[in-house]
N, C-alpha and C positions, 0 to 999 in steps of 0.2 A: 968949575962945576957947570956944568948942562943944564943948558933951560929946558922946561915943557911945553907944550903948546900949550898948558891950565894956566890959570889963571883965578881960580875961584876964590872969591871971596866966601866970608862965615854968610851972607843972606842968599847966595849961589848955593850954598850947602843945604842950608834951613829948605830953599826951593826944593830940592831932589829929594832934600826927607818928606816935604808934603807931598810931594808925586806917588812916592811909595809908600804913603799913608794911604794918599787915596786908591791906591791902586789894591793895597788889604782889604780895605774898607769896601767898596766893592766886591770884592770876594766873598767879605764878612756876609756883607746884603747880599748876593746871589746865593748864600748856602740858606738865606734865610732866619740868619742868628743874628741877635741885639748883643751888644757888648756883654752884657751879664752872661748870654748863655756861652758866651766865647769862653769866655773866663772861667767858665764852669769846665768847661771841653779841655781846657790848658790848666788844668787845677789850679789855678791864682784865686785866693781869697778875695780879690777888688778886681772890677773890672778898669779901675784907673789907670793902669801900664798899660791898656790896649786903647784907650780914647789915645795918650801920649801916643803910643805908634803912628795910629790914624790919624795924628793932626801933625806928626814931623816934628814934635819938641823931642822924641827918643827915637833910637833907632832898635830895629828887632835886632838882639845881639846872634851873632852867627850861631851859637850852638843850640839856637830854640828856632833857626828858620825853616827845618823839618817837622817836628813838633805843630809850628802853625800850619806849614799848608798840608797837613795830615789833618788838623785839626775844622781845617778848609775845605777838606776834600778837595785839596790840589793834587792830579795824578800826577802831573809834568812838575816835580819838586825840584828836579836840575833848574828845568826853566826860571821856576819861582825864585830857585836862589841866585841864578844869573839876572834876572830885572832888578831883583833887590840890589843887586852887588854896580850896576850899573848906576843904580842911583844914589847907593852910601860909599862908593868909591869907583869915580868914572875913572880914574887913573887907573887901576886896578885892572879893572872888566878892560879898558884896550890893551893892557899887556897882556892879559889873556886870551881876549877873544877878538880880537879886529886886527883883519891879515893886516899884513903889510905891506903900505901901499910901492904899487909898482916905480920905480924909477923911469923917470922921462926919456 
């Protein structure tokens, strides 16, 4: 079986989820909404699933990352789902998106 160049451990992981907390989370604050109005914006009765986001204990599940940065007034939502995806699966994002590097 083939190695990876990863190597992530589970607090590597926890890392990249608070990344793309914080990286919401600023969104959140730049559209000018506290968690509760978020919540409102994305019909969720609690605004407790969206603190989790923003602190990296949950990850936004893929079929609601449109949903948010609609919710965000994110235009670039490709974009937003490629940072997310970079940070809840770096394996992932370079089999998609990172050429390959040239041979010496």
């Amino acid at each position: 079986m083939a190695h990876t160049r990863y190597d992530l451990r589970g607090s590597e992981y926890k890392d990249l989820r608070k990344q793309a907390g914080k990286m919401i989370k600023t969104y959140r604050q730049q559209a000018g909404m506290s968690q509760m109005e978020m919540a409102k914006r994305l019909n969720l009765d609690y605004y407790t699933f969206i603190s989790q986001v923003e602190t990296g204990v949950r990850r936004l599940p893929t079929e609601e990352i449109e949903h948010w940065a609609r919710a965000l007034d994110i235009q670039d939502v490709q974009g937003f789902a490629r940072s997310l995806l970079r940070h809840y699966d770096p394996l992932m994002y370079d089999l998609c998106f990172k050429k390959k590097e040239e041979a010496s």
